[in-house]
C-alpha positions as CSV (number, residue, x, y, z in Angstrom):
1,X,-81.7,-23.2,3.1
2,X,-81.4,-20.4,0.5
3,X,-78.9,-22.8,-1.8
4,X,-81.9,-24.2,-4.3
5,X,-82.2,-20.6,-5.0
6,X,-79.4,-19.5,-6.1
7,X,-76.9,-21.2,-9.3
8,X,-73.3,-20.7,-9.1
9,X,-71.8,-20.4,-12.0
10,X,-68.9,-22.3,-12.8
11,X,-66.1,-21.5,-15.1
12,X,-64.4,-24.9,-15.4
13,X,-64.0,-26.2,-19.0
14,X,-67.4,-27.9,-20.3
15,X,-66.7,-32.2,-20.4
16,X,-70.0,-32.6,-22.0
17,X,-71.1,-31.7,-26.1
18,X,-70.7,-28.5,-25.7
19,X,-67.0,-29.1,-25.6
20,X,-66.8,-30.2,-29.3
21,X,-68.8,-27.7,-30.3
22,X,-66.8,-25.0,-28.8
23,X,-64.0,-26.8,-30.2
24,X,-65.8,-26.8,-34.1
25,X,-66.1,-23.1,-33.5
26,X,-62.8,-22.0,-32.4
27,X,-60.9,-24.0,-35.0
28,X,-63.3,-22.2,-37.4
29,X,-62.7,-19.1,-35.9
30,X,-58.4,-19.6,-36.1
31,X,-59.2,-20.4,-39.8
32,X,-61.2,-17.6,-40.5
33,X,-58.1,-15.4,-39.3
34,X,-55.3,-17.7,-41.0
35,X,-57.5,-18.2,-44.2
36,X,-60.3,-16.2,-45.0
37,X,-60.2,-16.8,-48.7
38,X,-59.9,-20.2,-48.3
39,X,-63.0,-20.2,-46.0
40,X,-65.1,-18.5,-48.4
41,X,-64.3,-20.4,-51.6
42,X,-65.4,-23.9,-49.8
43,X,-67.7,-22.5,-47.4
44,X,-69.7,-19.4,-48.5
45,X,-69.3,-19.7,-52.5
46,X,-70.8,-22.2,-53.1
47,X,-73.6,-21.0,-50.9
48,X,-75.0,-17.6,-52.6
49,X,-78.2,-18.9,-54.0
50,X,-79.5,-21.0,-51.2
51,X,-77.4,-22.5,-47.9
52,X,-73.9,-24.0,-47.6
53,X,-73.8,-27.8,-46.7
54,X,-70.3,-27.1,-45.0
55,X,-71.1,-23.8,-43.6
56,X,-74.5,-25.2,-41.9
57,X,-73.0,-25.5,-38.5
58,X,-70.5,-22.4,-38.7
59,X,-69.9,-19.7,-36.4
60,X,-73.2,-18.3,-35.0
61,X,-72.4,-15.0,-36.0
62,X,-71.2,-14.9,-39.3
63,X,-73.2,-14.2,-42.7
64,X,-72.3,-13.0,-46.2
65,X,-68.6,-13.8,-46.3
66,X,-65.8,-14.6,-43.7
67,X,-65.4,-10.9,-43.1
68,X,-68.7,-10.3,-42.1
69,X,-68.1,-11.7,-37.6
70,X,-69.7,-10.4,-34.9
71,X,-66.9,-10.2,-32.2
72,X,-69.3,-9.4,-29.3
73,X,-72.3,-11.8,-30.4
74,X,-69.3,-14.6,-30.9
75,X,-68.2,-14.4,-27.5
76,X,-71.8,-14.3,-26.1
77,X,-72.3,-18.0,-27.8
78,X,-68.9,-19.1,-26.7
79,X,-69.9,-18.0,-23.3
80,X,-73.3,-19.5,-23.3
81,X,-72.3,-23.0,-24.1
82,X,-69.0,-22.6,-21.6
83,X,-70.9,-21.8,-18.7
84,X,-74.1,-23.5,-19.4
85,X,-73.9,-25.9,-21.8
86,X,-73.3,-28.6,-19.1
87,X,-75.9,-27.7,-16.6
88,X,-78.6,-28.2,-19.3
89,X,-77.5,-30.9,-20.6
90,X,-77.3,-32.7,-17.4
91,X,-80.3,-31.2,-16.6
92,X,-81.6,-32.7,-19.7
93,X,-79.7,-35.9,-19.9
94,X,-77.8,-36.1,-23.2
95,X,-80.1,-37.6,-25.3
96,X,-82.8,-34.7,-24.8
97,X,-80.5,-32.6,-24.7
98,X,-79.7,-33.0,-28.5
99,X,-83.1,-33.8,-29.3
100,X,-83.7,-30.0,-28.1
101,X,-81.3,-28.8,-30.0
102,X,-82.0,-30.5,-32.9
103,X,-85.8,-29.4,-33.0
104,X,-85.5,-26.1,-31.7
105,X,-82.3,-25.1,-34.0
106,X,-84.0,-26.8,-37.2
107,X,-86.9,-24.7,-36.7
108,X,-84.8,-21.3,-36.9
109,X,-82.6,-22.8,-39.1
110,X,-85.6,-23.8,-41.9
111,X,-87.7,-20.6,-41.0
112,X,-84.6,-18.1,-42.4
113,X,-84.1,-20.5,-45.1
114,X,-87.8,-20.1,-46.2
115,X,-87.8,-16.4,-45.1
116,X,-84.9,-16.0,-47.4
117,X,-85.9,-17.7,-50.4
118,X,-89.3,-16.0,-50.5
119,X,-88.3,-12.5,-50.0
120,X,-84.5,-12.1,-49.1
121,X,-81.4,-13.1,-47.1
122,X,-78.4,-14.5,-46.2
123,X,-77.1,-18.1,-46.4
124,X,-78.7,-19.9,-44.1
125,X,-77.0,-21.1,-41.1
126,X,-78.1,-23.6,-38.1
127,X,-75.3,-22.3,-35.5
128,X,-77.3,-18.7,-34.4
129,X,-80.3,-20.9,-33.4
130,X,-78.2,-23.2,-31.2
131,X,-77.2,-20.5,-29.1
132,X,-80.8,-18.9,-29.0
133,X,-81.8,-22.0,-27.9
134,X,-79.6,-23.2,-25.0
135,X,-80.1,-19.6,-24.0
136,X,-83.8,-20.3,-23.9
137,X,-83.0,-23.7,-22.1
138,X,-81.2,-21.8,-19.4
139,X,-83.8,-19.0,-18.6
140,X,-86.6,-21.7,-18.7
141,X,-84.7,-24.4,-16.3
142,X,-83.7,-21.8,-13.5
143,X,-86.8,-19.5,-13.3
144,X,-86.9,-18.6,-9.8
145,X,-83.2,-19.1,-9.1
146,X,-80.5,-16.2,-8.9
147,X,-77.3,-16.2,-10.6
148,X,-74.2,-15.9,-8.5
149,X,-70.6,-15.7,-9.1
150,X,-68.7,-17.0,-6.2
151,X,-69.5,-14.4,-3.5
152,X,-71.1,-12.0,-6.0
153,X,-74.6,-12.0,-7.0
154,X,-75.1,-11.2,-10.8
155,X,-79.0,-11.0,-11.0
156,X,-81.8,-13.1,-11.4
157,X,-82.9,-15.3,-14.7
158,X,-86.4,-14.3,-14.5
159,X,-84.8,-10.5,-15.6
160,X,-81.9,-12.6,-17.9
161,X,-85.2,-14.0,-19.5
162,X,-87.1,-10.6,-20.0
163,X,-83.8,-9.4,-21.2
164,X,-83.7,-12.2,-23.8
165,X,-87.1,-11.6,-25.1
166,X,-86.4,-8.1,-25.3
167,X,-83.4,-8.7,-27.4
168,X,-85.3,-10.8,-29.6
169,X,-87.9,-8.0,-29.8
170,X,-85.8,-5.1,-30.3
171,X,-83.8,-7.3,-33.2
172,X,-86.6,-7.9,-34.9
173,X,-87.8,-4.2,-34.4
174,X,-84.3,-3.0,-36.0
175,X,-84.6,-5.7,-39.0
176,X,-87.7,-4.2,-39.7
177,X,-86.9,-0.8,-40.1
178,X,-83.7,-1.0,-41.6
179,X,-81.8,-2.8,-44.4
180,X,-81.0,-6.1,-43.1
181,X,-83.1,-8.4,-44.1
182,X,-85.5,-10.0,-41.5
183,X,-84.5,-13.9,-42.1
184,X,-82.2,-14.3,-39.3
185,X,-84.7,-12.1,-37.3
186,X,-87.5,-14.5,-37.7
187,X,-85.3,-17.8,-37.2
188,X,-84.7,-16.7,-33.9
189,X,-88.3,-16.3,-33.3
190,X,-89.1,-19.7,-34.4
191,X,-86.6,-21.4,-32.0
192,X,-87.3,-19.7,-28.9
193,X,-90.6,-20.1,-30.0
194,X,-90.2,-24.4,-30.4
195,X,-88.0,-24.0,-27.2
196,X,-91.1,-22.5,-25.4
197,X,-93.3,-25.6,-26.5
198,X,-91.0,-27.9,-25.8
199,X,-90.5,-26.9,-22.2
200,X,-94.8,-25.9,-21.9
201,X,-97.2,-27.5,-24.6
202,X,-100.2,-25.2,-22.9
203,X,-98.3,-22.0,-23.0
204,X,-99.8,-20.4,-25.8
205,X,-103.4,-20.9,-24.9
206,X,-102.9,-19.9,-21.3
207,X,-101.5,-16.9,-22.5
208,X,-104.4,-16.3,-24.8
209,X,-107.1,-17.2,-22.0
210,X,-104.7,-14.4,-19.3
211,X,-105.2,-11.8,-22.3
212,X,-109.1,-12.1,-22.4
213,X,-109.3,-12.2,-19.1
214,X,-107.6,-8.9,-18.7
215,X,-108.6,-6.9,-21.7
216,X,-111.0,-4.3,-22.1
217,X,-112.1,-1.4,-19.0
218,X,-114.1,-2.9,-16.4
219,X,-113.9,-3.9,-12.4
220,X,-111.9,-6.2,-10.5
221,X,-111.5,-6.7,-7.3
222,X,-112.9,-3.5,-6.7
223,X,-111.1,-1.3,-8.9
224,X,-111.8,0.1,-12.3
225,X,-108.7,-0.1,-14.9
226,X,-107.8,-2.4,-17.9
């Protein structure tokens, strides 16, 4: 009775498009390693002034020049599209599924291009926003439901959600305040914020009507507070 509430997570490989993704990255990853000059000269030179054509779908944590990889954000990705990439896409169906990306990712992607050209930042790249938005995707399809690893229960996505948010708050928190430029920052805003529309139309007025209705001292329900 309690199985609806709780999603197992699998660690077979993904069969779905996540898998040539995952495969995109990791042969972009080896040739990073192998051939870092190589990598920049046809993937990041040419992209200084605005966004690389061949870099657009690169690693979703790399900026600047082939030296410049997140090893911890990298494997979060992988590990986002390993374990869930399948469930939303059949979730989804396939079709929807890439539409979602596509709309959700092209709104971060075109954000921190714009964000970059009018103040500053780095080359733009549409492979950050995939991951912020399947992460979205996952949070958004299993509210409710409690993440479990074989016997082991890991935690509920209603927190994995609040945690993503808060990551996505506390990034652009840190942008602001220090050097880096906010452009990747405000991408990822822009997806999750698409992601949130695609999945509730109305959620941006209801939570405008819930913040009127709560503002301001006064009584309800018999008590006085805010």
């Amino acid at each position: 009775m309690f199985y609806d509430s709780i999603f197992q997570l699998q660690g077979r490989r993904p069969r779905g498009t996540s898998r040539f993704l995952l495969a995109g990255w990791a042969a972009m990853f080896v040739l990073l390693i192998l051939a870092p000059s190589l990598v920049d000269r046809l993937v990041w030179f040419p992209s200084r002034e605005s966004f690389s054509v061949t870099g657009v779908l690169l690693l979703p944590v790399v900026w600047g020049t082939s030296a410049a990889v997140q090893i911890v954000g990298l494997l979060l990705a992988f590990a986002l599209f390993w374990f869930f990439g399948d469930d939303v896409e059949f979730r989804l169906g396939r079709r929807r599924f890439l539409v979602y990306l596509g709309i959700t990712a092209a709104a971060g992607f075109f954000v921190s291009y714009a964000w970059a050209r009018l103040f500053s930042g780095h080359a733009a790249s549409i492979a950050p926003y995939l991951s912020w938005a399947l992460a979205f995707a996952s949070c958004r399809l299993h509210a409710g439901q409690q993440l479990a690893w074989r016997r082991y229960a890991l935690g509920s996505f209603s927190m994995l959600t609040w945690i993503l948010l808060g990551a996505l708050a506390l990034g652009i928190l840190l942008d602001t305040a220090g050097p880096e430029p906010l452009d990747q920052s405000m991408g990822a805003l822009a997806t999750v914020g698409a992601g949130a529309f695609w999945f509730d139309p109305r959620w941006l007025r209801r939570l405008w009507v819930r913040w009127k209705k709560h503002r301001g001292f006064g009584k309800r329900n018999g008590m006085w507070g805010y």
